[in-house]
N, C-alpha and C positions, 0 to 999 in steps of 0.2 A: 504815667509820670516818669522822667527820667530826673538824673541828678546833673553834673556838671560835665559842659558839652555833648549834653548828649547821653553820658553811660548811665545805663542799669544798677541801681545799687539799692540790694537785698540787705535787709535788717535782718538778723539771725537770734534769735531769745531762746538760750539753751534751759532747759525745765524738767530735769526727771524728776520721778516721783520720792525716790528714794532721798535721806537725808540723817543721817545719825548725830549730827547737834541739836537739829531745833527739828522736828519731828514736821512735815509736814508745812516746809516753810514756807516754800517757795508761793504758798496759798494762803500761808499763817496770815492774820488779818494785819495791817499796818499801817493805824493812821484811818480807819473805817472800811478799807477795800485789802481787798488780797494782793501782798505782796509783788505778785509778779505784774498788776495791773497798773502799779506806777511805771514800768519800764515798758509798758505796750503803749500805755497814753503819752508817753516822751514822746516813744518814735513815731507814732500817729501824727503829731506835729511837727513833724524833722518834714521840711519841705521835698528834701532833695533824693530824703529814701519812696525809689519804688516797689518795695512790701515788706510787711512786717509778719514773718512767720515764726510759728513757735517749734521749736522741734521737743518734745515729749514724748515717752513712752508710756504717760499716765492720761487714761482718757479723762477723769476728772479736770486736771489742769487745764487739759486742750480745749474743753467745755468751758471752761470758766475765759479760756485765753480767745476764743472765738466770741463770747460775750462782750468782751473789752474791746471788739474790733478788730482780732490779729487775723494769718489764717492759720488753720492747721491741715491744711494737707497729706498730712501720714504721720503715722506713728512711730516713734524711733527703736528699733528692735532692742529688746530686752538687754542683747550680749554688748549693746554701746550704752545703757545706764546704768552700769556699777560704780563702786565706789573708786574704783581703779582706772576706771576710762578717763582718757584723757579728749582735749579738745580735738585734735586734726580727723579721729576719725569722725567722729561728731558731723565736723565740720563736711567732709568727704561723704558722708551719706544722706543728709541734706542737698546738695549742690549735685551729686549724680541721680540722684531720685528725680529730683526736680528736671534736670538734663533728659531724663529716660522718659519721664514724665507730662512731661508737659512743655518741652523744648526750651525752655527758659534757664538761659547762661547768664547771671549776672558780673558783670564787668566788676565789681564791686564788693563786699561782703564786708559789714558792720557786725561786731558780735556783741551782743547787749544782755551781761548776766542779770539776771532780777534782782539779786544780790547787791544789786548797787543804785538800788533808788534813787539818790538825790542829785544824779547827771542831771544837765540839762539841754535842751535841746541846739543852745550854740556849743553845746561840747561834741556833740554828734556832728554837726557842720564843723565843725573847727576841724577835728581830727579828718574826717572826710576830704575838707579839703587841703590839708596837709600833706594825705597822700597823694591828690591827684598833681600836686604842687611839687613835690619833690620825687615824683617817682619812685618814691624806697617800697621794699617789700611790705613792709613794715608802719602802724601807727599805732603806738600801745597808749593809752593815759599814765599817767602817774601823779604823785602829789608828793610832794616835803614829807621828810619822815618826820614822826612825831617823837620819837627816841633817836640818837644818832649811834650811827655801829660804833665810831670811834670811845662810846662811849658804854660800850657793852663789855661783858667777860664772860668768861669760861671760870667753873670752879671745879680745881684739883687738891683736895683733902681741905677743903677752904681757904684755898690761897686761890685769887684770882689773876686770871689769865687773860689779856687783849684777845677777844674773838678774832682781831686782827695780829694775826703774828708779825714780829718786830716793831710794829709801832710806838713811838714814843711819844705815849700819852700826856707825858708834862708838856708837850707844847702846846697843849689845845685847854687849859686850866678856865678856859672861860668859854658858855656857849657862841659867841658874839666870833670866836678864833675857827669854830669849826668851819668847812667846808657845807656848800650846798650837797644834800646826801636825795637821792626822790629813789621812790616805789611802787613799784606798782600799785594802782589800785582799782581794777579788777573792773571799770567801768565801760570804758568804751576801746575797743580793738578794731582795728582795720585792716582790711588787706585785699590785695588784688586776688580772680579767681586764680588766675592761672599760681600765686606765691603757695596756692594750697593742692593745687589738681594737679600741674605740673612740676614744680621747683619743689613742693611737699616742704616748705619752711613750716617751723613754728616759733620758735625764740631766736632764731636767725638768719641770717643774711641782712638784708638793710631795713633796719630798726630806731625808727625816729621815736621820741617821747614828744605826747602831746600832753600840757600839764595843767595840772587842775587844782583848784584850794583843797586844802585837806575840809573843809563843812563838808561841800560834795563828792568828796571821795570814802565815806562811810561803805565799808563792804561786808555785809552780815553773816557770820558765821556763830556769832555765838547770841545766848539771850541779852549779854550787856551793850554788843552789836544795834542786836532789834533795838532796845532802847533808847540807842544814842539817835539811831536815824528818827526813831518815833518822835522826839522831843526836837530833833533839827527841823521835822515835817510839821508839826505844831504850831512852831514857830512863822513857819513860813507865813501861816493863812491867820496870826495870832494879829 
């Protein structure tokens, strides 16, 4: 199956084993099934991706992620799932494995953290085809923030300081004055292969936002996290 006109377009579910907030999350249960199985089953139904692979360095996950219907094809070496590693090489060692591997270049690459359960599957088409619509390097999601920066401080012997230097806070005395503020929220990432193998971007060059309500922008990092998304997921089927 391809995506639109034609191209290749690889779902990517990054999954290590390792986790020092919620110990073992990415499989912690959520809602009856293991976390990382609501983000396999999205993409499963995303018409337009053709494959949904996991990349992990933990054979459990990858057992459990091949159960859900993903593949896992290799395991991700150890020195790319610390606590430190960041996405590009991630991303880089997936997409050349696969190239050295088994010839398959995808035109495309979706990055779908598990962490972010409650996408849904025109959120994945949308962003998709955002990029193939405007060409940017770039489709990250985002959502409305839920606190506004204009609205934040810094504290110096307890005297508070605008997070934003010079701002003058009295003009915005009402939420209704602020400015639309949006942020990431860690759901669905897009980008061309070559934005990663060749041009080596990751937070720049041409960065479109695709945006999302904040219900489905829930991104778990902590246990009040799990919670919130557990009782949004409840809801749904309630």
């Amino acid at each position: 199956m391809t995506g639109p006109a034609g191209r290749k377009i690889l779902a990517l579910i990054p999954a290590r084993g390792g986790s020092k907030g919620i110990p073992g999350k990415n499989v912690r249960p959520l809602a009856g099934r293991p976390l990382i199985c609501w983000t396999i089953e999205t993409a499963l139904k995303t018409v337009c991706l053709d494959r949904v692979i996991v990349s992990t360095d933990d054979p459990a996950i990858a057992a459990i992620a091949r159960r859900a219907g993903a593949e896992t094809p290799f395991l991700r070496p150890a020195e790319l799932a610390g606590d430190a590693t960041t996405d590009m090489p991630v991303y880089q060692h997936a997409l050349q494995w696969l190239s050295d591997n088994q010839e398959y270049r995808p035109d495309v690459v979706v990055w779908l953290r598990p962490t972010a359960p409650l996408r849904s599957v025109g959120d994945i088409e949308g962003a998709v085809e955002q990029l193939v619509r405007t060409r940017a390097d770039w489709v990250r999601s985002v959502c409305p923030v839920g606190h506004h920066p204009y609205w934040m401080f810094c504290l110096e012997d307890d005297r508070m300081q605008p997070v934003l230097p010079g701002l003058d806070i009295g003009k915005y005395p009402r939420r209704q004055l602020l400015p639309p503020v949006f942020r990431l929220n860690g759901a669905v990432d897009v980008a061309w292969r070559e934005t990663l193998m060749e041009k080596q971007l990751l937070y720049s060059g041409d960065v479109r936002a695709y945006v999302m309500p904040r219900e489905r922008s829930v991104d778990i990092d902590t246990m009040v996290d799990f919670l919130l998304a557990e009782a949004l997921l409840a809801g749904r089927t309630a």
